[in-house]
N, C-alpha and C positions, 0 to 999 in steps of 0.2 A: 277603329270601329270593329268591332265583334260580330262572328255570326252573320255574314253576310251571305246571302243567297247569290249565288248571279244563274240564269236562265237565258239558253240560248234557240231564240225560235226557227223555226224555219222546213224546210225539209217538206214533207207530205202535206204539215198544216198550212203553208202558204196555199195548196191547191186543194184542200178539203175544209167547205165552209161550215158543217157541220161543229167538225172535230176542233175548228179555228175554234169555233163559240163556246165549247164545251171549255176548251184550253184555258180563254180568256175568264170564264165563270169561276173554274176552278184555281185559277192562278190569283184573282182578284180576293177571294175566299183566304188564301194560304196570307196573303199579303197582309191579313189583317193580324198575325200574328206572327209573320216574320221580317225582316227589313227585306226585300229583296230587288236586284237591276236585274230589268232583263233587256238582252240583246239582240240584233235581229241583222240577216238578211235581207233577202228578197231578190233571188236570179230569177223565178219564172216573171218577175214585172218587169223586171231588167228588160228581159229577153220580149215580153211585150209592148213595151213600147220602143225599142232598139226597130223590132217591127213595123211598128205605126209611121215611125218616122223614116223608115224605109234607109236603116244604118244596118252596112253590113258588118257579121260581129267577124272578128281576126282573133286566131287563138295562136301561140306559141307554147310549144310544148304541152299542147291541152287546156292552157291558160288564157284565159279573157285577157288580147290586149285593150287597154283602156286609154284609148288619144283622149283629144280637148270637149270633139262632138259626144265621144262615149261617156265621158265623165259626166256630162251634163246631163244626160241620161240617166245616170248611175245615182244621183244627187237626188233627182227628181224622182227616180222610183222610191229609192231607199229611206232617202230624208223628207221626203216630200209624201206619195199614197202611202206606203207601206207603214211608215213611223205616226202618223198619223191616225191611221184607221187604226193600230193596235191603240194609242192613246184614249183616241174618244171612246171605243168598247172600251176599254177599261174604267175610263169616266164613268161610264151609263154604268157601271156595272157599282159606284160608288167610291173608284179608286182615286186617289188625289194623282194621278199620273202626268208625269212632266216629258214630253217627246223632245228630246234632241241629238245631236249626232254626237259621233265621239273626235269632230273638231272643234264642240265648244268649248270652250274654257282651256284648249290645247289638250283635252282628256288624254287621245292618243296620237302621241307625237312620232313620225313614221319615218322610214328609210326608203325611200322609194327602192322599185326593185326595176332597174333600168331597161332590160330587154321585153318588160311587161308595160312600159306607160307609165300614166300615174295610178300606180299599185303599189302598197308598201306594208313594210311589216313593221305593227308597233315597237320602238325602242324606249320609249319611257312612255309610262300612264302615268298621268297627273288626278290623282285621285279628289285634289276640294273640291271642284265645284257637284261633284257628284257626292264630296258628305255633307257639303252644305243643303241637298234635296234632301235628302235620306234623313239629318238631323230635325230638320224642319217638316219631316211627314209628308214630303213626299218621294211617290215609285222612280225613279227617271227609266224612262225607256229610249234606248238608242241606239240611232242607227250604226252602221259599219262604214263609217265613212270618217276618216281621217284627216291629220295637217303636216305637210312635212315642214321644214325647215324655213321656208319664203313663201309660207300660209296659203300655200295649193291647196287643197282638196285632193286627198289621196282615196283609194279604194282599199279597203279592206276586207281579208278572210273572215267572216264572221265568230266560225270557231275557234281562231287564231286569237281574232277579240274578246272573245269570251274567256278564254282560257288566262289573257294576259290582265285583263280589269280580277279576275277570279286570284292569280295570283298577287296580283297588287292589295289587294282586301283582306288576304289568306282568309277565303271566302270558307265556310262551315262546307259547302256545297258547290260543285258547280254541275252544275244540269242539261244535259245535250240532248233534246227532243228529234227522234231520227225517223226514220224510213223503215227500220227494223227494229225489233224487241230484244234488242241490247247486242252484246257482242254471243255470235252463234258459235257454236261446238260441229266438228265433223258431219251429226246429225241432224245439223240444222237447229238442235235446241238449245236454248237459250244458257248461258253460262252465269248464274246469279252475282256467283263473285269473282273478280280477280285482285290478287296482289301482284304490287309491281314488279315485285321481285321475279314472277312467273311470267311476266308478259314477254322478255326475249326467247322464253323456252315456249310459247304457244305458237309466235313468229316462224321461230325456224322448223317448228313439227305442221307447219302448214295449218296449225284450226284457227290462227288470225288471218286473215288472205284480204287480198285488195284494197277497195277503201276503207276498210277499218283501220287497215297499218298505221297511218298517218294520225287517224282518231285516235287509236289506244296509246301511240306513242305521246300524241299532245297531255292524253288524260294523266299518265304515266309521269311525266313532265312537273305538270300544275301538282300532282301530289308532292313529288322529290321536293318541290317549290312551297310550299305550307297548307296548300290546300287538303278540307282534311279525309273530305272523299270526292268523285267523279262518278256521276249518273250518266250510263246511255243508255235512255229510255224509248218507247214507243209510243211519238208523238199524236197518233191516230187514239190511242189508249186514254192520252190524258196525264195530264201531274199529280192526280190525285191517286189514281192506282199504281204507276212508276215501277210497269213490268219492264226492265229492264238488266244490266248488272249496272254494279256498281264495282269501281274501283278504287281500292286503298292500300295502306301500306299493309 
């Protein structure tokens, strides 16, 4: 399959109902003339209902461990509200949208990562049953929620997901909706482009710094990998205007 979009949500738009709506308008709009999957998140429901049900969260090494109780939590935020509500707006919005996770059809077949729970990182995507939606017109939207090997229920990095469904497609685009207007410069301004080639010389000169390392390196990655650019954009902004940079070869 050609020209696949893949769209990863999450970030500021989980917690700005405005900007959600505009996103959803605008993404349902693009969808009518491009095939696109988008994938999603969801920590701030995570973390709301881990609350409600009065579970305390346990991190190692900054990371969400995820027992049996947590999971089930994780399931129901992610697979359950969140994968949900993006569907039905996009319904309302006219979009044929199909909400499932990426353990059905074994989409994303996982390694658990042992000192975290059931957490794992994709090792093979199974790409049919997601060309069988796309061939037959419709979006699939899905969640980050995985299978390992004896059909658990793993958790997954979103943008991890994004990136590895993006390379399985050798997606036209892959699209990361953030927190900030793209990857910033010393000055704090915005960088429009980068090639890969220059992303270990922005590293070590300090103008990539902190959480982006991990983000440029993914994006960096999915290019080496066939993808044929990477967008970090400014979720709050919208996909329609996609101030952001973009990363390619």
């Amino acid at each position: 399959m050609k020209n696949i979009i893949v769209v990863k949500f999450g970030g500021s738009l989980t917690k700005n109902k405005d900007a959600q709506k505009k996103f959803i308008k605008d993404l349902a709009e693009l969808s009518k003339k491009e095939k696109i999957i988008l994938v999603h998140g969801g920590g701030p429901e995570i973390n709301n209902l881990l609350l409600k049900f009065n579970i305390k969260s346990k991190f190692v090494d900054g990371l969400r461990y995820t027992n049996e109780q947590t999971l089930e939590v994780v399931e129901m935020a992610l697979s359950g509200k969140v994968n949900k509500m993006l569907t039905s707006e996009l319904i309302k919005c006219g979009v044929n949208a199909v909400g499932i996770s990426a353990k059905d059809g074994s989409i994303a077949l996982c390694k658990t990562i042992k000192k975290l729970g059931f957490v794992g990182n994709p090792v093979k995507i199974n790409t049919k049953l997601l060309e069988i939606l796309i061939r037959n017109g419709f979006f699939p939207v899905l969640s980050s929620v995985g299978i390992d090997n004896k059909a658990h229920s793993v958790n997954v990095n979103a943008d991890t997901l994004a990136m590895d469904i993006a390379i399985a497609f050798k997606a036209s685009k892959l699209i990361f909706l953030t927190d900030v207007a793209g990857v910033l410069d010393g000055d704090k301004k915005t960088i429009k482009e980068v090639k890969i080639k220059n992303v270990d010389g922005l590293i070590k000169s300090n103008i990539i710094t902190g959480g982006m390392i991990p983000k440029i390196n993914s994006c960096k990655h999915a290019v080496e990998k066939g993808v044929k650019e990477v967008l970090i954009i400014d979720g709050i902004l919208g996909i329609k205007k996609m101030k952001g940079t973009i990363i390619r070869k």
